[in-house]
N, C-alpha and C positions, 0 to 999 in steps of 0.2 A: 118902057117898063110900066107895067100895071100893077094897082094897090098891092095884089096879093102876095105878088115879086116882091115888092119891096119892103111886104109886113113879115116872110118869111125870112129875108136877107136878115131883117131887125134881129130876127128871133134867133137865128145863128148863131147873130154876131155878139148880142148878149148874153148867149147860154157861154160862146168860147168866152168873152171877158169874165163873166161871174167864175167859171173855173178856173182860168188862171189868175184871177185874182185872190180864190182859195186856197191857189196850192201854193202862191206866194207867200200866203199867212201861214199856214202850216209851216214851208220850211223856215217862214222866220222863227214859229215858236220853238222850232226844235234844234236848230243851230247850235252846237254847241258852245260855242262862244258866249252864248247869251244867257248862262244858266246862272251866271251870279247876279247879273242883274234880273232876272225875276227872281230868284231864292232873296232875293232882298227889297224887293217889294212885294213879296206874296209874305211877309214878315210886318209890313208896315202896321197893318191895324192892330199888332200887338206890340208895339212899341209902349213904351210908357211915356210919357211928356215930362 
């Protein structure tokens, strides 16, 4: 295997991780399950002390 092989296998295999690690994030933000806990911390910085 020579550099080039192995700079473009790199480049693959990062482009697949960065997008599924995108579309992990997505479906977690939009999970339904998980809408009171952001609606209650997207509330935090107007709490009063």
């Amino acid at each position: 295997m020579n550099v080039l092989a192995f700079v473009r296998d790199a480049q693959v295999l990062s482009l697949v991780l960065v997008c599924v690690t995108f579309s992990l994030i997505v479906v977690y933000a939009l999970w339904p399950s998980f809408d009171k806990k952001f609606d209650a911390a997207s509330r935090l910085p107007l709490n009063e002390d």
